[in-house]
N, C-alpha and C positions, 0 to 999 in steps of 0.2 A: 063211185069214189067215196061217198060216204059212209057206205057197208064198210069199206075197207079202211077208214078212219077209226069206226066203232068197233072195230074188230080189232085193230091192232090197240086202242085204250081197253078191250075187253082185257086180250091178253098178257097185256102189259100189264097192269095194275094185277094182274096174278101173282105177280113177283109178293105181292103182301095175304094172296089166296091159298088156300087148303084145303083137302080133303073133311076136315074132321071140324065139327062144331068145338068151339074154342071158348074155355070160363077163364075172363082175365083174372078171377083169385088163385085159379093154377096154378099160373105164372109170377104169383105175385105181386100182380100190380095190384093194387087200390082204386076201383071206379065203381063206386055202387051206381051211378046213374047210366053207365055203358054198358052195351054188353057187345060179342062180335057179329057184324051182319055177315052173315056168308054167301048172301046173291044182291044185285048179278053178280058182284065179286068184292072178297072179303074187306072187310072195312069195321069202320066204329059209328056206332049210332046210339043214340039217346034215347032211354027205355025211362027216364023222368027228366023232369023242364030243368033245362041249365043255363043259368042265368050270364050273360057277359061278365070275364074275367072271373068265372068260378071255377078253380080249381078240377079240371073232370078226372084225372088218371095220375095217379104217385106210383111211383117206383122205388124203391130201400136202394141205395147204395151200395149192397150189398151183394144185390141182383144183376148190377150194373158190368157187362163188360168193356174196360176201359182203358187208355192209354193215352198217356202225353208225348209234346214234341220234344218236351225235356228228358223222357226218360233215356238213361245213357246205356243202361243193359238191360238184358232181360230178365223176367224172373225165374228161378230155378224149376218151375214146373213148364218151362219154353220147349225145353230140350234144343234150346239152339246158342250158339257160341255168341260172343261178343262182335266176333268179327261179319257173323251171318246176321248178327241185329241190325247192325251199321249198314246193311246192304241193302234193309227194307225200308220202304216207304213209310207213312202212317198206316195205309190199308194193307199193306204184308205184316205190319208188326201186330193189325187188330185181327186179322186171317191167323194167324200164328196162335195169340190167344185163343182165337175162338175154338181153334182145331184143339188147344190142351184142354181147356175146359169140357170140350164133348170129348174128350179122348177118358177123361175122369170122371165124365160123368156115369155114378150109381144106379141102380132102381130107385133109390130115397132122396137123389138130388135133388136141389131145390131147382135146378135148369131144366128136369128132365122135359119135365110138362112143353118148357118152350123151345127145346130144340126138337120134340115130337112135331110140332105144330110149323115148325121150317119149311119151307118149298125143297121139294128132293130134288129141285134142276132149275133155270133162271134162264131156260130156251127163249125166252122172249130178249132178253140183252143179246144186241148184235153179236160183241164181241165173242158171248158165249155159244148160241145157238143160231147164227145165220151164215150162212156158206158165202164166199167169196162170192161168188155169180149175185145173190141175192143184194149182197151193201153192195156191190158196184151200180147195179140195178137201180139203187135210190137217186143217184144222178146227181148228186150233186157234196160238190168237194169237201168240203166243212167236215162233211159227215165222215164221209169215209175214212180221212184222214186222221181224224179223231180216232175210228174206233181199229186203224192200225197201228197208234202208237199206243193205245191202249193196249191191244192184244200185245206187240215188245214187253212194255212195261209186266204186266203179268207173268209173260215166260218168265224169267227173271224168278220173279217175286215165287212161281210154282218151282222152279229150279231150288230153291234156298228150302221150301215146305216139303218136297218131298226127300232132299238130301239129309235135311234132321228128325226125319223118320213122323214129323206132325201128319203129313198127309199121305195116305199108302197107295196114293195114283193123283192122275193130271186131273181126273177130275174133281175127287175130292180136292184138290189144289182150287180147282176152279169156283167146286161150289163155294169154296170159304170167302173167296174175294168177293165172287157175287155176291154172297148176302153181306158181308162190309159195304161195299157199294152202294147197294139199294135198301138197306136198311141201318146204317148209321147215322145219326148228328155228328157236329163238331162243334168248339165252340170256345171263347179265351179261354185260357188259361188262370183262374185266380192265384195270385202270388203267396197266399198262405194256406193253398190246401183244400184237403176236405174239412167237412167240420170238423170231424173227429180231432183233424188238425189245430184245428181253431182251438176247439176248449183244451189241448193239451198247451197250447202258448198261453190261453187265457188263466191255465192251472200256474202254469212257469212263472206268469210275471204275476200274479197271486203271492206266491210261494218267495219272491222276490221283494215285494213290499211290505209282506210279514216280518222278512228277514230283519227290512230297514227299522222295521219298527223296534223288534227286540233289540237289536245289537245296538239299538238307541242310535242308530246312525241319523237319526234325525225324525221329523215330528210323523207325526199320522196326517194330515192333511199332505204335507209335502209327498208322503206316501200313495195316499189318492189320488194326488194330479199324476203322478209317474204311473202311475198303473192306470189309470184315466187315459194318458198320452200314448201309452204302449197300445193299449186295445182300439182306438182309434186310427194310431197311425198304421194297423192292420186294416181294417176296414178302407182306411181311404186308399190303402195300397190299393186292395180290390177293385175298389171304384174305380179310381185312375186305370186299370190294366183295363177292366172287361168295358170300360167305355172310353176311353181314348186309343185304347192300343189294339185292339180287334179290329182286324181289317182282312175281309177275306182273302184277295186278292197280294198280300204281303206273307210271302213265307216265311220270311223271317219274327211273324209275330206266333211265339208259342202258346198251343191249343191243346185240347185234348178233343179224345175222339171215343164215341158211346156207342156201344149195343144196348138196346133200353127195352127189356121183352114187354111188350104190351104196347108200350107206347107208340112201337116198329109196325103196329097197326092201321095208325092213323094215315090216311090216304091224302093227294094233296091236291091241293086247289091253291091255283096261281096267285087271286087275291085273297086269300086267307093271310092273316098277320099275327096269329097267336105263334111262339117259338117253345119249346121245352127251357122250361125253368129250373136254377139249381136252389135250393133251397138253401141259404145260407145257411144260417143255423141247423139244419139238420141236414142229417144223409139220405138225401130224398132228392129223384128231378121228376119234374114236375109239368103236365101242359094243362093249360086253362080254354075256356072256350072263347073262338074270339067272336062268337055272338050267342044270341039269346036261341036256345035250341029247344025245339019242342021233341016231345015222344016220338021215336020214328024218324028224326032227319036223321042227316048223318054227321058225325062229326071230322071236322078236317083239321089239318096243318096245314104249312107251307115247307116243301122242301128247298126254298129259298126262289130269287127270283132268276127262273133259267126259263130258254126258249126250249121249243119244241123240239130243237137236234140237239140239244142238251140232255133235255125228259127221256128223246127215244135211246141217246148214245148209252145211257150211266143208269137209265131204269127200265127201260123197254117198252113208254109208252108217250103219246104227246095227247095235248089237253086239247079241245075244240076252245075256241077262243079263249087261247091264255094270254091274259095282258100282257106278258113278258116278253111275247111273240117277236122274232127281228128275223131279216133276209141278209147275205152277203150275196152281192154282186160279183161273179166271174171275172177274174183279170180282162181277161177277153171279150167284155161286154163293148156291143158294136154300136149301143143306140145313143149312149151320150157318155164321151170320152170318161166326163166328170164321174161317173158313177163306176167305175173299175176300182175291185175289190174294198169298195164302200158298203155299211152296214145301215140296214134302214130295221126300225123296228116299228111294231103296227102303233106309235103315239106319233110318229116322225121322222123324217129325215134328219139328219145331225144340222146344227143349226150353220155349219159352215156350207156345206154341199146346199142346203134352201136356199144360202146368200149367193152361191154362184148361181144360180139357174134362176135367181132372181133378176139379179146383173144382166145376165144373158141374154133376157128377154126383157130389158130396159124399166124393170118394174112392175112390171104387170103380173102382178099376184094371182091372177087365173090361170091365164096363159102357162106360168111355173109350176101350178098346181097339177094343172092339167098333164104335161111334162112327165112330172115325177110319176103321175097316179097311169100314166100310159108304160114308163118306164119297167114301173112295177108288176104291170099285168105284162107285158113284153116276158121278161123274165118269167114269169108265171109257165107262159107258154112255153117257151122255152123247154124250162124241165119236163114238164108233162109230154111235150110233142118228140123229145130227146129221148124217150123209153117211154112210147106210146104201150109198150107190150106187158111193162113191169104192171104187176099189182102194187109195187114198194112203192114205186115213183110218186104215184096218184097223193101218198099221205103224207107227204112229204111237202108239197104243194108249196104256200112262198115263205114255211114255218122258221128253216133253219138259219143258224146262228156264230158266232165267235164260239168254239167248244172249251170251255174251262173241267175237267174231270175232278169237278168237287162234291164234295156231300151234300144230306140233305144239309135241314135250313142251322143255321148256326143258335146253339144255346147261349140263355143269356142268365145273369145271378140274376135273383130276386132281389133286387134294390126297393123297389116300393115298400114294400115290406119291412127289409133294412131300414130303408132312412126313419122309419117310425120307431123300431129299435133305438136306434141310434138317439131321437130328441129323446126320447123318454129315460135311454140311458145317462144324457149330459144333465137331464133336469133333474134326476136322483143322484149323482155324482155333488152336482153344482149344494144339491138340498142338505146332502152328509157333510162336507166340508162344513157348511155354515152353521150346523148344530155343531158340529165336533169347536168350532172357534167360542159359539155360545159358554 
């Protein structure tokens, strides 16, 4: 069983593997202290010490393929209608992109290097390379379930790629989604843009308090606070969006969504907590280490906190003790009423189902423990002894989960950063006014 654990996270984590030794300057990213490890399988590791919270990998905004939930049509290198935009998802509108940008891509493109560097095929994702015999085989529902409304969803979305001429087969169709899938971020949406944006409103209301001053509409100080007010009531917009209003799990909160070449490198680990950063002020996103790395480790992400039938449904592989780790119990489960189509994850039972099997057995906190921890190897058995024959089954074991078909881990703005901007900006503000009064 364990062969066959290590062999499906071999395969799996190939979805970020390649043939060819890979220079993230290539691609454009910025990491002097990274370079790519290519065995056992490809990843990022630290070739000098990287300290907590340093900065290891930039990417130009430029580089960046990208898409929000707000956008209303496509852009005129889509080749696809308004009405075929409306039809895709997030990951058919970033598959849409991707296909026109390799459709244009030169010998002297700046992407050529990182679409060279692509996986030609993503056979380790069920949906894409596992035959119906095989996901039935894994035995257990969650799963399968998941990766048939995925494969609907997809038709769909290859239907719309190959009818606007972006993709010239099902599987280039497929490739595209695959690597949106398994190699994008997502993450709020800030309400004034990119930078580029920024310093065009920063120019505007500039240009705005200039105005006031000539046309003597009133004083230079009264000028500063307006212009003061305007640049910050930007800012806190931001703040307020990407930290009160991101919420994964709410569709209705608008995001965008990244292809970030280099970045698509970093491999994940369950408790890693570093996320890709947008650089405020500039056009740059950005990951940090989230511990002190010596020469030779590797460097990780997190692609957010999902369990193991999550990992194998959306990337093609699960993690040997991922803290994220949870089970869903069978409607049909025969050994205690109470745990039918209940979710236990490896910190716990949900604290309602503890309080009944607490009850049950008049208080006695062993006795319940005992219970649940019989329960759970029950079930264990279960799957395993249900497709004794499967090699799938074995890895599967008490991993899987509630399946959400989200991306990796969500990007977040460089606030730290920001808020230092910002005093230093109110203390030079507040310092001009008081000389200009002098």
């Amino acid at each position: 069983m364990h062969k066959i654990i290590a062999l499906l996270i071999l395969f799996g984590c190939a979805a970020n593997g390649l043939q060819m030794t890979l220079d993230l300057g290539l691609i454009g990213a910025s990491a002097p202290k990274l370079r790519v490890r290519e065995s056992p399988v490809r990843g990022l590791e630290a070739v000098q010490k990287l300290s907590k919270g340093e900065v290891a990998i930039r990417v130009p905004r430029s580089l960046v393929l990208e898409i929000t939930d707000l956008d209303a049509k496509p852009k005129d290198d889509l080749l696809l209608s308004a009405l075929q935009w409306r039809e895709l998802d997030w990951e058919g509108r970033l598959a849409a992109t991707l296909l026109a940008v390799q459709k244009n891509t030169a010998s002297i493109s700046e992407h050529k290097k990182w679409f060279d560097s692509l996986p030609e095929s993503y056979d380790e994702i069920p949906a894409v390379g596992w035959t119906d015999k095989e996901i039935i085989e894994l035995g257990y529902a969650p799963v399968t379930e998941a990766i048939e409304i995925q494969r609907q969803k997809w038709d769909k979305i290859i239907q719309v790629l190959i009818e606007s001429g972006l993709a010239p087969s099902k599987e280039k169709a497929m490739w595209a989604i695959a690597t949106v899938r398994s190699r994008s971020f997502s993450g709020p949406l800030e309400s004034t843009g990119t930078a580029k944006q920024r310093i065009l409103l920063l120019g505007f209301a500039l240009w705005l308090a200039a105005g006031y001053v000539i046309f003597d509409l009133g004083s230079i100080d009264q000028a500063i606070q307006g212009l003061t007010l305007a640049v910050f009531s930007a800012i806190i917009a931001d703040l307020f969006s990407a930290q009160f209003l991101s919420d994964d799990n709410d569709v209705s909160t608008p995001k965008r969504h990244c292809l970030a070449p280099g970045i698509d490198l970093a491999n994940h680990r369950g408790d890693a907590t570093n996320q890709i950063s947008t650089e405020y002020f500039q056009d740059h996103l950005s990951l940090s280490a989230e511990q002190d790395l010596n020469p030779g480790q590797e460097f990780y992400t997190t692609y957010g906190a999902k369990s193991n039938a999550n990992l194998l449904v959306n990337f093609g592989f699960i993690e040997i003790d991922n803290p994220n780790d949870d089970y869903v119990f069978p409607e049909d489960f025969q050994h205690l009423s109470f745990l039918r189509a209940r979710r236990v994850t490896r910190t716990g039972f949900p604290e309602d189902v503890a309080r009944s099997v607490l009850n049950a057995n008049q208080g006695d906190n062993i006795k319940a423990a005992k219970l649940l921890a019989d329960a759970c190897d029950a079930a264990a058995e279960d799957l395993l002894s249900s497709s004794a024959s499967s090699s799938s089954s074995s890895s599967i074991d008490v991993c899987c989960a509630k399946l959400a078909a989200n991306p990796r881990t969500d990007i977040r703005i460089d606030f730290p950063r920001l808020a230092i901007v910002v005093v230093v900006t109110i203390a030079a503000f507040h310092c001009l006014i008081a000389l200009i009064k002098k």
